[in-house]
N, C-alpha and C positions, 0 to 999 in steps of 0.2 A: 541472605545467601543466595547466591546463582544456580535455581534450582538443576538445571541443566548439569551441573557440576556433581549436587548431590547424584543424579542420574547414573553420571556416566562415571565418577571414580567413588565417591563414598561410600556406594550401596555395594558397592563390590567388596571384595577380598580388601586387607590392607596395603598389600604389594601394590593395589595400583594407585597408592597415593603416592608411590617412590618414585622420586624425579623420570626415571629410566624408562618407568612404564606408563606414564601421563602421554597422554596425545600431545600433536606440535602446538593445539591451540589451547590447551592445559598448561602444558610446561609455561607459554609465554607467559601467560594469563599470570600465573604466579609466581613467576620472573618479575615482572611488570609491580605487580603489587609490594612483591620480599622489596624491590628498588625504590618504589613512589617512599612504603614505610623508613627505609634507611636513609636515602635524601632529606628526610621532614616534611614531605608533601603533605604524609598523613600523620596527623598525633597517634593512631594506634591500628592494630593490624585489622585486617578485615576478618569478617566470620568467617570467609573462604580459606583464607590463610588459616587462621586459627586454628576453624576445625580439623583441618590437615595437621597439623601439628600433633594434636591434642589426642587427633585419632592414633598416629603415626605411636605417639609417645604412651600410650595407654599399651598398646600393643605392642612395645619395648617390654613395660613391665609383664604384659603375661608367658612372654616368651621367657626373661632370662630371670623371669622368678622373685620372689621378695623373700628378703633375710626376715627372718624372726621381729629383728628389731626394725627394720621399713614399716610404716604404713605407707600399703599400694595407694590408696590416695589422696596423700598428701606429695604433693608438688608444689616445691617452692619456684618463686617468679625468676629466681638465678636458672632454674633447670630449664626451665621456659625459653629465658633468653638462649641458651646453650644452644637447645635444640632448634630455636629460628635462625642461630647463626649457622649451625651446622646441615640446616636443610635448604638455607638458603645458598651457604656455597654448593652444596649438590645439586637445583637446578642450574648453579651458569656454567656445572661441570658438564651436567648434559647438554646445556646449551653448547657449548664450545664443542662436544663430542659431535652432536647433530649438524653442526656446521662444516664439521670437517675438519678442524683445528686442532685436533687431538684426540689420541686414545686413552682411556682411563679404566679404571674396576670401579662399578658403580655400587652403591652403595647395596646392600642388604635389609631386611627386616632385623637382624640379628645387629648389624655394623651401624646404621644411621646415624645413629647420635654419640656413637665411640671415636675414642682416636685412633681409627683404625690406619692403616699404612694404604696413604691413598700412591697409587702407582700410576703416574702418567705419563704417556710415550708418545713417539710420532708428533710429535707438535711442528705444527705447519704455517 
């Protein structure tokens, strides 16, 4: 893993592993990677990806809680998927926000991996 990475968003809060609050050379960075992985460049995600995910998704469950019958940590590979699909459309949201090509609500700690009602305007 890119220790520079762990440096500068892992060791922080969760918030800045959210697309929105990643730097321009983060955001790519994992742009770049969520892309190589879905093309087939690469068989499997990187530890940089991952642990962004994995952090991202641990901190889903202690924010909105676990029912009785949940084990907090047991995560299936479907949930996995879910959540790379849905973190990966949130960097090219922000990418396209950062560009100038559209305004959007960016995702939350709370919303990340919800079907939340994404709202995009001004598209240019």
């Amino acid at each position: 893993m890119d220790l520079g990475f762990g440096e500068d968003v892992l060791s922080k809060n969760p918030e800045a592993c959210l697309p929105a609050s990643l730097t321009d050379h983060w955001l790519r960075h994992l742009a770049e990677e969520a892309d190589s992985y879905l093309e087939g460049k690469n068989d499997q995600c990187t530890d940089l990806f991952s642990a962004t995910i994995y952090l991202l998704m641990a901190k889903e469950v202690m924010i909105k809680g676990v029912t009785s019958t949940q084990d907090p940590l047991s995560i299936d590979l479907e949930q996995v998927a879910d959540a790379f699909e849905r973190y990966t459309i949130e960097l090219g949201m922000e990418e396209l926000f950062r560009a100038g090509r559209l305004d959007y609500n960016p995702a939350t700690l709370e919303t990340i991996f919800d079907d939340r009602n994404l709202e995009i305007s001004n598209v240019r």
